[in-house]
Residue, then its C-alpha position, 0 to 999 in steps of 0.5 A: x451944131x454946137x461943140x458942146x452940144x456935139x460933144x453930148x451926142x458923141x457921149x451918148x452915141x459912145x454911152x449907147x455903144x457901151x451899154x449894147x456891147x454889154x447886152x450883146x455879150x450878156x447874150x452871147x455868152x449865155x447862148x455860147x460860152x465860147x463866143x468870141x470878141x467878133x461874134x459880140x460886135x456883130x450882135x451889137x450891131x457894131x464893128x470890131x474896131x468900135x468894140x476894141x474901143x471900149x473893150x481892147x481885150x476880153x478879160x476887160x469885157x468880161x470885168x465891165x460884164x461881171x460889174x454890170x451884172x452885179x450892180x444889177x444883182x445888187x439892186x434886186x437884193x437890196x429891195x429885200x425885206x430882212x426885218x423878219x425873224x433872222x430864219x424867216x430873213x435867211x430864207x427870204x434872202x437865200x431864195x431871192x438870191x438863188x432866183x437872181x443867181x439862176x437868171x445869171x448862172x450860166x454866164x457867171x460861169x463863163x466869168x468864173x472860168x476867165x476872171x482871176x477869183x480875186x476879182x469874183x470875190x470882190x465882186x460879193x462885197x455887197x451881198x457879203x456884208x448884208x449875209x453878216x448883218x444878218x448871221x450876227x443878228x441870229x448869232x446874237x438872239x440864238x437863232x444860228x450858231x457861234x460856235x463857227x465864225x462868221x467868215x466860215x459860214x460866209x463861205x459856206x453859204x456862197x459856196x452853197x449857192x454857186x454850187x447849186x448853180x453848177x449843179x444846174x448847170x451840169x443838169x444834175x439838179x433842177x431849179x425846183x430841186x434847189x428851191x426846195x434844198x436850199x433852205x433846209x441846208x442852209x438850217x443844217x449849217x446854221x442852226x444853234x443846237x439847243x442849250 
C-alpha cells in the first residue's frame, strides 16, 4: 500500500472512531447521565486507550458532544421558513425549536451540569441571531413589544425553553403540555399592548 493511500485509511479509521465515540456518548448519556468514560468506549466498540485519544478527558467529550449536537440542531432550524408574519414565524420557530430541543433534552442536561455556562452560551450563537432578526423584525412592524431590549427578551425566550425542558425532565409537564403552553406564553412576553 501506498504512504498516502495508508495515510487516508488511517484518517478515516480515526474519523469512524470519532464519530462512533460521539454516537455512543450521544446514548449513553441519554440512557445514563452517569456513564463514565469506560462505559462509552465499550458502547462504541472501542478500548479505552483509542477513546483517551480522541478525548483525554470528559469535559472534552462533552465540548465535541454539545458541538456536534448543536451543529446538528442548527441544521434543522435553519431549514425553517421565517417569512411569514413575525407571530405566524415566532411559533413556527418556538415549536420546531422545542421539537428539536426535546430529542436532545436529556442530554443537554447532563451538558449543562458539567460544562462552564459560558460555553453553553456560546453554544446558542446561531439560534441567537435568528431569534433577533426575528424580534426586530416584529419590533419594527408593531407586532412584539419595545418597551423591553431585545437582549432581555432573548433570555427570557431560551429561559422558556430549557425550562420546559426541566420541566419535562423532572415529569412535571408533558411534551404535549408545552406544545400547547409555549406559543400562548411566548404572546404574553412579546405581545405589543395596543396603541
Amino acid at each position: 500500500m501506498e504512504p498516502k493511500a495508508r495515510e487516508r485509511g488511517v484518517r478515516s479509521d480515526s474519523t469512524r472512531n470519532r464519530d462512533a465515540i460521539l454516537a455512543a456518548a450521544a446514548r449513553c448519556l441519554t440512557e445514563n447521565p452517569s456513564a463514565t468514560l469506560a462505559d462509552i468506549a465499550q458502547a462504541a466498540g472501542i478500548g479505552r486507550v483509542t477513546l483517551y485519544g480522541h478525548f483525554p478527558s470528559r469535559s472534552e467529550l462533552l465540548t465535541a458532544l454539545l458541538h456536534t449536537t448543536m451543529v446538528r440542531v442548527e441544521t434543522q432550524l435553519s431549514a425553517i421558513d421565517l417569512s411569514g408574519s413575525p407571530w405566524e414565524a415566532m411559533d413556527t420557530l418556538a415549536t420546531t425549536s422545542w421539537r428539536v430541543l426535546s430529542e436532545v433534552n436529556t442530554l443537554r442536561g447532563v451538558v449543562e451540569q458539567e460544562l462552564p455556562e459560558a460555553e453553553m452560551h456560546a453554544s446558542h450563537d446561531d439560534p441567537r441571531t435568528r431569534l433577533i432578526r426575528l424580534l426586530e423584525r416584529g419590533r419594527a412592524d408593531g407586532s412584539f413589544r419595545r418597551d423591553q431590549g431585545v437582549d432581555w427578551q432573548v433570555a427570557c425566550y431560551f429561559s422558556i425553553l430549557h425550562g420546559a425542558a426541566s420541566e419535562i425532565r423532572a415529569g412535571r409537564l408533558t411534551e404535549e403540555d408545552v406544545q400547547t403552553l409555549l406559543p400562548a406564553t411566548l404572546r404574553s412576553l412579546l405581545q405589543a399592548s395596543p396603541e
